[in-house]
C-alpha positions, 0 to 999 in steps of 0.5 A: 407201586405196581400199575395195571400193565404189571397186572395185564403182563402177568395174566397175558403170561399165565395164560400162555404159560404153565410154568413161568418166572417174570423179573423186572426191574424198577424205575427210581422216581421221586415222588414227594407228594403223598400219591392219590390212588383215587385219580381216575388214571392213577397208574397212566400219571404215574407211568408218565412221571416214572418215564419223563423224570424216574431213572431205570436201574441196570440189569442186576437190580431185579426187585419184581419177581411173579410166578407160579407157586409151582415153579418156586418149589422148584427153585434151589435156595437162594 
């Protein structure tokens, strides 16, 4: 799941940036409640239970890319 400061990172970026490749990496979390998006601070709860109890994976576990299309075309192939 994706909170709001994922949002903010990649307007701040755009607007700085004409060209830009944000990676990150995600935090293993078990959650084993069904998630409820209509909590006022959904993404602030979440946060906090990702970094109280959630595990960073290492540097080589890049799941979250965001760009601008341009910069994809510009990629060679994976």
């Amino acid at each position: 799941m994706l909170t709001s400061d994922f949002r903010a990172a990649v307007e701040v970026t755009s607007k700085t940036y004409n060209e830009f490749l944000m990676m990150g990496r995600r935090w293993d979390t078990n959650i084993t409640e069904p998630w409820d998006f209509n909590q006022a601070e959904w993404d602030r709860q979440l946060r906090s239970l990702a970094l109280s109890t959630g595990r960073l994976n290492g540097p080589s576990w890049v799941d979250i890319f965001a760009s601008r299309v341009t910069v994809l075309r510009k990629m060679p192939p994976f």
